[in-house]
N, CA and C atoms of all chains as a GROMACS GRO file, in nm:
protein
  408
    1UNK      N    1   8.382   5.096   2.125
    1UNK     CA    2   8.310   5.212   2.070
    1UNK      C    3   8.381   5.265   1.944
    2UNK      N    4   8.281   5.338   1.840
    2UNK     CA    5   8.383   5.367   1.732
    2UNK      C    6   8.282   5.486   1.713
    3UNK      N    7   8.319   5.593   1.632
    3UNK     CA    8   8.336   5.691   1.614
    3UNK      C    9   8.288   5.742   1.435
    4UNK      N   10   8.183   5.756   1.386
    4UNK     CA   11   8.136   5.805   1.254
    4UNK      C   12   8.123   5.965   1.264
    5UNK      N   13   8.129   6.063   1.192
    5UNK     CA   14   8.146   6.197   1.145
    5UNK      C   15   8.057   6.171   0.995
    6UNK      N   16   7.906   6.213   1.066
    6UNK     CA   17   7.820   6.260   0.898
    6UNK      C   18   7.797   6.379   0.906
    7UNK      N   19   7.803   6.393   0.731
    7UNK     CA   20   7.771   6.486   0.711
    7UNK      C   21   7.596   6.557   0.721
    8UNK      N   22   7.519   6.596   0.728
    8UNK     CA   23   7.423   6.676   0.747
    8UNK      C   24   7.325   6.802   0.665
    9UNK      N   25   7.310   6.780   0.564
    9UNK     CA   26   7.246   6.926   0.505
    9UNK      C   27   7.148   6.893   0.503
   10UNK      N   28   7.102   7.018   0.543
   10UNK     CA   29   6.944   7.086   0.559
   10UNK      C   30   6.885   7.166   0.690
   11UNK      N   31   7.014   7.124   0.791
   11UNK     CA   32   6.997   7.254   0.898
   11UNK      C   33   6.964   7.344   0.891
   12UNK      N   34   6.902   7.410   0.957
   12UNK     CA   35   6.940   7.587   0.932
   12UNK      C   36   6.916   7.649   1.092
   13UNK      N   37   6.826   7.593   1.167
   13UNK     CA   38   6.833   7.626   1.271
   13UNK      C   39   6.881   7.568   1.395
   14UNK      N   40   6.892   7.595   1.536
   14UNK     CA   41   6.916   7.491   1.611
   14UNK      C   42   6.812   7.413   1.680
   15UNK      N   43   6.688   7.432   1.650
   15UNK     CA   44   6.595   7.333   1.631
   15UNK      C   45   6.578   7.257   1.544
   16UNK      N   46   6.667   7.222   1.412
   16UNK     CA   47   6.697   7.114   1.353
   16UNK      C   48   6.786   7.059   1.383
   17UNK      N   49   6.914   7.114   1.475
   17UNK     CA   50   7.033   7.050   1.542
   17UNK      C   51   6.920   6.990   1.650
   18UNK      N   52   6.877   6.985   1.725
   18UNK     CA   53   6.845   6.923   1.831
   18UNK      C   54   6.733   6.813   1.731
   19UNK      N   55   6.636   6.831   1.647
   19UNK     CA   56   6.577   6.722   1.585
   19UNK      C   57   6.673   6.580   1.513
   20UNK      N   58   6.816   6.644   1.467
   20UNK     CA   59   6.889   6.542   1.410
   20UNK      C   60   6.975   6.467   1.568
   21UNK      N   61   6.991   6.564   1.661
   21UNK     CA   62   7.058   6.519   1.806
   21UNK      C   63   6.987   6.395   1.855
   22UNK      N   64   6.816   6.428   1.873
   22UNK     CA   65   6.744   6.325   1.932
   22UNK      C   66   6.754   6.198   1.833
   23UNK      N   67   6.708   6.241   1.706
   23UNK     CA   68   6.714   6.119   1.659
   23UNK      C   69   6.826   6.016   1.655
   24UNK      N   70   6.942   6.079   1.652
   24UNK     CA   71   7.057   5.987   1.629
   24UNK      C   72   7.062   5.911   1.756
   25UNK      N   73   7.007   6.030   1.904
   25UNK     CA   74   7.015   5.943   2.038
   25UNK      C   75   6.962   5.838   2.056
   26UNK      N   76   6.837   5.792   1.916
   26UNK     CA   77   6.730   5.710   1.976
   26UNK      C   78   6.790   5.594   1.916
   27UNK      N   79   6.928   5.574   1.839
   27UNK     CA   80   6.945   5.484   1.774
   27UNK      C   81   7.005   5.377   1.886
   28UNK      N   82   6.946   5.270   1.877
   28UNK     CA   83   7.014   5.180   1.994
   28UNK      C   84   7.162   5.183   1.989
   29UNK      N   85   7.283   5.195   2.078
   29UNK     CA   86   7.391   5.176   2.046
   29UNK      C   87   7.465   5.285   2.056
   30UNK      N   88   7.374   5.417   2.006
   30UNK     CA   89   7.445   5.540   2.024
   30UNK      C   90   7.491   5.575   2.173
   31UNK      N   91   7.634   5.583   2.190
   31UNK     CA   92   7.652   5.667   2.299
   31UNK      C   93   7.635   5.831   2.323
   32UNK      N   94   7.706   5.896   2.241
   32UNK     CA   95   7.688   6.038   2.186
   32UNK      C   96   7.699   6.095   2.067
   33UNK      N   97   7.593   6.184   2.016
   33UNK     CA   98   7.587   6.245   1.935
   33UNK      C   99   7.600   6.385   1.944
   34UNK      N  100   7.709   6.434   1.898
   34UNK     CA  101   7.737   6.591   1.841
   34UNK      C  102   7.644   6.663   1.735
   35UNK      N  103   7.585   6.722   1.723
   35UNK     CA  104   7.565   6.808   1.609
   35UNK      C  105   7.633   6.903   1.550
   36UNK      N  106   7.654   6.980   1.482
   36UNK     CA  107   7.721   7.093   1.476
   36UNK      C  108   7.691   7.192   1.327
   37UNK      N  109   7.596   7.288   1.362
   37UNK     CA  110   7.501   7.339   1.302
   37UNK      C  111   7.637   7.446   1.197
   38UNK      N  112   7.744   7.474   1.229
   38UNK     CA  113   7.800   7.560   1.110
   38UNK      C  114   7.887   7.458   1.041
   39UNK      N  115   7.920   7.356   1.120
   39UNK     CA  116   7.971   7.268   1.046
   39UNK      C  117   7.924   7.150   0.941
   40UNK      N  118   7.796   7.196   0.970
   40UNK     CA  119   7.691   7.073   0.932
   40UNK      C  120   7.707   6.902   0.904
   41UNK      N  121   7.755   6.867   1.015
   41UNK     CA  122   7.772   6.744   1.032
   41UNK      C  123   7.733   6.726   1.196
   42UNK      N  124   7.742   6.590   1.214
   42UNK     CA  125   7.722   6.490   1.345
   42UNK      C  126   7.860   6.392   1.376
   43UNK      N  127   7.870   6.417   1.484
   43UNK     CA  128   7.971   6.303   1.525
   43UNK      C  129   7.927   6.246   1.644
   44UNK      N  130   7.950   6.082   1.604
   44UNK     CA  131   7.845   5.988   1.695
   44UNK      C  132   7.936   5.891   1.730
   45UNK      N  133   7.921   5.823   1.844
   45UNK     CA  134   8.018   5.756   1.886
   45UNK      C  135   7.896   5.635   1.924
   46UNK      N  136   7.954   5.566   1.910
   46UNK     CA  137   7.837   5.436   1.899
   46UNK      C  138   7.930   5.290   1.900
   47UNK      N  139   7.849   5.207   1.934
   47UNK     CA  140   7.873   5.032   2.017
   47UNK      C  141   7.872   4.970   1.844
   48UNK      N  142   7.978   4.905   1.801
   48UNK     CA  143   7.956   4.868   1.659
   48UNK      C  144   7.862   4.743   1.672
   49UNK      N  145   7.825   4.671   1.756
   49UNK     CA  146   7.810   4.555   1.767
   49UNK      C  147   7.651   4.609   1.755
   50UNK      N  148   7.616   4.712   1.755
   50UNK     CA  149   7.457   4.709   1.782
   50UNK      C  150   7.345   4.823   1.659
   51UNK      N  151   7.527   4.903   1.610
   51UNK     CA  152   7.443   4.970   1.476
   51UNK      C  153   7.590   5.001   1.404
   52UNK      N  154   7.533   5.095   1.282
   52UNK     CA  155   7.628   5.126   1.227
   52UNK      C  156   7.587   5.253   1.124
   53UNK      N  157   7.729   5.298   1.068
   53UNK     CA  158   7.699   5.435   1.001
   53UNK      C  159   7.594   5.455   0.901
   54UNK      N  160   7.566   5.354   0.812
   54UNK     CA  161   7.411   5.312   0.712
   54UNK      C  162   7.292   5.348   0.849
   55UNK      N  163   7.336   5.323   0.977
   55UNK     CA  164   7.172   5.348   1.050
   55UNK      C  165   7.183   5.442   1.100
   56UNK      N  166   7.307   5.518   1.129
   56UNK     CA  167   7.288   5.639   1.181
   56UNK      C  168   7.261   5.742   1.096
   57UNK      N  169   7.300   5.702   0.929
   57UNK     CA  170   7.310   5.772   0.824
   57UNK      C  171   7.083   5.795   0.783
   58UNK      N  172   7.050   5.660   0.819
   58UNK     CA  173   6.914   5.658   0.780
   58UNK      C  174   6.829   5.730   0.897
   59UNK      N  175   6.872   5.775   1.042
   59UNK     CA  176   6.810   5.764   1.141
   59UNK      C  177   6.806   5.967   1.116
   60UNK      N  178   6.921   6.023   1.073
   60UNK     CA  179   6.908   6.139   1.000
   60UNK      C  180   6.772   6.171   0.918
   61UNK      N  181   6.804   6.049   0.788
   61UNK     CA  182   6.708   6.078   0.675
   61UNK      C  183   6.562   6.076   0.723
   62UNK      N  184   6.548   5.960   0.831
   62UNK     CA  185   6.414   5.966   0.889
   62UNK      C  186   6.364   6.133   0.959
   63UNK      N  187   6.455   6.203   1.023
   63UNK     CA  188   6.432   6.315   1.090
   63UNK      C  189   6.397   6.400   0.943
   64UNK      N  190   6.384   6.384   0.847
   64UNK     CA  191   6.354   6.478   0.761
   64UNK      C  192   6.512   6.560   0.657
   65UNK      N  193   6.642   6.501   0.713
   65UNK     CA  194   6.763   6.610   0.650
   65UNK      C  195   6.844   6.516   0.602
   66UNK      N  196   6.928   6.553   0.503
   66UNK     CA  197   6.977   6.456   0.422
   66UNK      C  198   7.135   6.425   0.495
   67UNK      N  199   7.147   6.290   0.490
   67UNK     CA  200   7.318   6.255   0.500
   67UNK      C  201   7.383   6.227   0.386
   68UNK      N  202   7.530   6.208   0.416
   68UNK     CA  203   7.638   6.177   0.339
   68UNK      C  204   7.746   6.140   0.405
   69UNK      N  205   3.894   5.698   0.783
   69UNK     CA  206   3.988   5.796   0.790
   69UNK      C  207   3.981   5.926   0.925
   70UNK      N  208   4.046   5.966   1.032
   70UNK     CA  209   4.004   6.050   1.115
   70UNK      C  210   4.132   6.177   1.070
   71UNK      N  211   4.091   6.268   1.140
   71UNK     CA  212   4.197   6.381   1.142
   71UNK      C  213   4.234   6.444   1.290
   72UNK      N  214   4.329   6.459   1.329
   72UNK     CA  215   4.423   6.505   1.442
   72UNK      C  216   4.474   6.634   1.459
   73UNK      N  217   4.446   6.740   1.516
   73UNK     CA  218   4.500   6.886   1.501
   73UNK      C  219   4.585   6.855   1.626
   74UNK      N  220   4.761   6.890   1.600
   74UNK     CA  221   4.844   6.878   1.699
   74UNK      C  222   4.900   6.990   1.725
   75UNK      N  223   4.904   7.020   1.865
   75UNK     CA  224   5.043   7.147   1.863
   75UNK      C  225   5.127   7.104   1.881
   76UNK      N  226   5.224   7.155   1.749
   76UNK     CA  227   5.366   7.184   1.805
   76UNK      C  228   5.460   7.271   1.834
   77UNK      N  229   5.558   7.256   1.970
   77UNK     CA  230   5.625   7.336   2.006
   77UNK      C  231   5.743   7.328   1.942
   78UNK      N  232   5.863   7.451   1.898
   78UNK     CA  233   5.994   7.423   1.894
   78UNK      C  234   6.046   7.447   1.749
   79UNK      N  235   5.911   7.482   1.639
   79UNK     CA  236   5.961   7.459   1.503
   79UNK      C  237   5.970   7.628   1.472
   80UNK      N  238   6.106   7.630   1.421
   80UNK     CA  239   6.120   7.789   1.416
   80UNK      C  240   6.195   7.800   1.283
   81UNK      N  241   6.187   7.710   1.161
   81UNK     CA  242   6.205   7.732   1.034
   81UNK      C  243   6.171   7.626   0.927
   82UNK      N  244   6.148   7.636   0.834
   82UNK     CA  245   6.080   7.544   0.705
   82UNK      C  246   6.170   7.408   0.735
   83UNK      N  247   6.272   7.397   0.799
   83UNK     CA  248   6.308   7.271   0.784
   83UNK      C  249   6.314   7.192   0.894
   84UNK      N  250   6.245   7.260   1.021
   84UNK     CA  251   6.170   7.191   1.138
   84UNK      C  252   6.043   7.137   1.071
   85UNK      N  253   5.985   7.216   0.968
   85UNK     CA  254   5.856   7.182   0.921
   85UNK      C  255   5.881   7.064   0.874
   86UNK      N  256   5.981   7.061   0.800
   86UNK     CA  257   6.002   6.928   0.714
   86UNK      C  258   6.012   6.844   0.769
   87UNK      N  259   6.137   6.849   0.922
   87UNK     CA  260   6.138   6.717   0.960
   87UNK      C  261   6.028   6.691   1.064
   88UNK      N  262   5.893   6.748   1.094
   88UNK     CA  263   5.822   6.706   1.135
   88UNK      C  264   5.720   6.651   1.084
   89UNK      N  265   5.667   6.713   0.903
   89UNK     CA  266   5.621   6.637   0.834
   89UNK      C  267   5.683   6.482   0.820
   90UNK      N  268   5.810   6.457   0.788
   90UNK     CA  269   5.875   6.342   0.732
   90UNK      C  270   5.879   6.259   0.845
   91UNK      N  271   5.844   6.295   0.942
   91UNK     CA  272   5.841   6.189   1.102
   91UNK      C  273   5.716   6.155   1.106
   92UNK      N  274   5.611   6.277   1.067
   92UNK     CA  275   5.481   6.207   1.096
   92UNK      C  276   5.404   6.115   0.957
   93UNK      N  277   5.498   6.136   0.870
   93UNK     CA  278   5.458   6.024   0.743
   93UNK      C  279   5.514   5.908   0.756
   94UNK      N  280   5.617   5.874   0.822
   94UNK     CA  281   5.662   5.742   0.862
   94UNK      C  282   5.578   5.665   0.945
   95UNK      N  283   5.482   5.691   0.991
   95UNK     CA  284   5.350   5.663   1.110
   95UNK      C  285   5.290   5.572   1.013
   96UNK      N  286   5.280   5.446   1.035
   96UNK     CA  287   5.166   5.325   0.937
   96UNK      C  288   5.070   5.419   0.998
   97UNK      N  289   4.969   5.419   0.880
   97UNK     CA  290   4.877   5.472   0.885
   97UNK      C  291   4.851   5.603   0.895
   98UNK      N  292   4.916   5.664   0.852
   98UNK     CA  293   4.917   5.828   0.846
   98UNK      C  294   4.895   5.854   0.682
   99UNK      N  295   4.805   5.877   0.628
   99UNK     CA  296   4.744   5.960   0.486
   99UNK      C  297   4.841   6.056   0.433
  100UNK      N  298   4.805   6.181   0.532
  100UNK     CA  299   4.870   6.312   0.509
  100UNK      C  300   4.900   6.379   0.636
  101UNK      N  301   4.968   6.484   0.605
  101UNK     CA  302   5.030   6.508   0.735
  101UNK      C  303   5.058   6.676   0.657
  102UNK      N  304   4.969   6.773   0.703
  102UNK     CA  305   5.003   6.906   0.688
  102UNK      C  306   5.038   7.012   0.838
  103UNK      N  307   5.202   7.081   0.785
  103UNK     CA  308   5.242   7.079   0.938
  103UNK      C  309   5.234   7.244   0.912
  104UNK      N  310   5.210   7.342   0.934
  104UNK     CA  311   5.238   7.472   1.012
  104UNK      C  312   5.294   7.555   1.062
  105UNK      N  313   5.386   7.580   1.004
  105UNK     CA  314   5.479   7.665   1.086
  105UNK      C  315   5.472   7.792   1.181
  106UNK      N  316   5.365   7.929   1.126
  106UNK     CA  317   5.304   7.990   1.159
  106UNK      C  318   5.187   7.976   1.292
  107UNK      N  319   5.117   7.880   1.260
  107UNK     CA  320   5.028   7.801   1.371
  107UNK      C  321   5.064   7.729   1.481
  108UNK      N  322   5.200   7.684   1.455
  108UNK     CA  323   5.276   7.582   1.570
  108UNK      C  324   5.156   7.419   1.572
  109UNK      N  325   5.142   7.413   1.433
  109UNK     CA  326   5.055   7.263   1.477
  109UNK      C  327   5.050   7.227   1.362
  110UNK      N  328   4.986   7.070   1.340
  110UNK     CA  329   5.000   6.954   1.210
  110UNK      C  330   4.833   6.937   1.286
  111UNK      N  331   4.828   6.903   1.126
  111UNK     CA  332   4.677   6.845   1.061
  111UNK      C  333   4.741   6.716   1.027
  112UNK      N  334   4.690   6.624   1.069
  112UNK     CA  335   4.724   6.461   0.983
  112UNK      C  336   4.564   6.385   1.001
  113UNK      N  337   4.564   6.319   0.897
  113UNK     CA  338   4.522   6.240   0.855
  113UNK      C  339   4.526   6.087   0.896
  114UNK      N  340   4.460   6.000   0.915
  114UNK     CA  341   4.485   5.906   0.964
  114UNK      C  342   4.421   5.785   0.966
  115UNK      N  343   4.446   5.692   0.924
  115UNK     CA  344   4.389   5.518   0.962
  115UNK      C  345   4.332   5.481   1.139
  116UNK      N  346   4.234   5.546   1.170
  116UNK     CA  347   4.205   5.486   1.346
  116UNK      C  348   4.248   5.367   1.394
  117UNK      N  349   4.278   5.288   1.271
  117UNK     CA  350   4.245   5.128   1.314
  117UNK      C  351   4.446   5.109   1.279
  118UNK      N  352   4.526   5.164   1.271
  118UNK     CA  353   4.658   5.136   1.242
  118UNK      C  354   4.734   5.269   1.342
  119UNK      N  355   4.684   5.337   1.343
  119UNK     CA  356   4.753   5.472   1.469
  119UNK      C  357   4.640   5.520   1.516
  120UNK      N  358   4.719   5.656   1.648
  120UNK     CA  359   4.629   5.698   1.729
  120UNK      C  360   4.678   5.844   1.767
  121UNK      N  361   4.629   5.942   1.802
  121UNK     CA  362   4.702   6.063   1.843
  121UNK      C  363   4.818   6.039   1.889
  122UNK      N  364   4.803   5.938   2.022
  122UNK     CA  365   4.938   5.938   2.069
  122UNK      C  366   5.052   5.928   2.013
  123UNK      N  367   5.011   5.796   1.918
  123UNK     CA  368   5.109   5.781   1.828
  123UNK      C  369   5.180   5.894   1.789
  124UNK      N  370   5.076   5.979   1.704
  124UNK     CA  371   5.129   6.082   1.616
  124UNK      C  372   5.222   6.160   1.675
  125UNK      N  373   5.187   6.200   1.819
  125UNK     CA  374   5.259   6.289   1.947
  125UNK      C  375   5.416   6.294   1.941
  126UNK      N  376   5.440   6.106   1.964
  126UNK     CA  377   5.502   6.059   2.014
  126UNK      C  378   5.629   6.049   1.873
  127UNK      N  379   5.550   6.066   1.782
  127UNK     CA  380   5.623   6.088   1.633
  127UNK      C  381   5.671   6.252   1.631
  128UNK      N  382   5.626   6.290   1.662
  128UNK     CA  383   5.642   6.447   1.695
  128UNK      C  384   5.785   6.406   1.765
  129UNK      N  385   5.770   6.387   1.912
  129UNK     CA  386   5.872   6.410   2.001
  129UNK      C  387   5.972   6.318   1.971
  130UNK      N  388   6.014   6.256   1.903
  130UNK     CA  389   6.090   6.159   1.868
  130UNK      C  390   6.179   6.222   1.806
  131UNK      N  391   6.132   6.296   1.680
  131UNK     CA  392   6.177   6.428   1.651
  131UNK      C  393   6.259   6.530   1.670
  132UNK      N  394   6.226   6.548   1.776
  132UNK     CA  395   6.269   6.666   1.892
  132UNK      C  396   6.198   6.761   1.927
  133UNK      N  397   6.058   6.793   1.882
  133UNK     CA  398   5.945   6.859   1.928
  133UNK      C  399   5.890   6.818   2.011
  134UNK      N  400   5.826   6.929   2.062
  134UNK     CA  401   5.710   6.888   2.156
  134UNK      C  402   5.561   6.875   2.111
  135UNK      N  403   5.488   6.783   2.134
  135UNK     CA  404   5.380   6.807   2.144
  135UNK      C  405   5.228   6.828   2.236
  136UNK      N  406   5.108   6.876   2.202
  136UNK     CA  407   5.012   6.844   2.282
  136UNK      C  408   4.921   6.850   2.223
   0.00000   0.00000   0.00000
């Protein structure tokens, strides 16, 4: 398991923490995803063999909020 | 072309709006997609023959909304 920390803007509520939460959950591979709405980032711990930070980074952009 | 009036539950600022617009435009076959914040529901637009409500729903909750 390995461990990515993205960044996140465009939160503002915690119904966009839970929209960027699910999505990152749906990424195959993800074990857990953090959100963290004052910090505005995600920390995801995920199977390298099955994704990686480019998909967790896009699986954000799909929810509508930008990564970095 | 058909149109879909959805409720949604859970969106409590412009950038729930967003990421529920930007989930339901990723839908093959989705036109347009006008979402509501005030109303709690999306108007979309749609190809019958490439998606289906459910679809759209299920684009919703993927999200992290609810729909019905």
């Amino acid at each position: 398991m390995s461990t990515a920390t993205i960044k996140v803007k465009g939160m503002t509520c915690q119904a966009c923490v839970n929209s960027v939460t699910k999505s990152l959950q749906g990424v195959e591979g993800v074990q857990k995803a953090d959100v963290d709405l004052a910090k505005h980032q995600a920390t995801v711990t995920y199977d390298e063999g099955k994704t990686s930070p480019s998909d967790l980074k896009k699986a954000v952009e799909d929810a509508g909020f930008e990564a970095e």
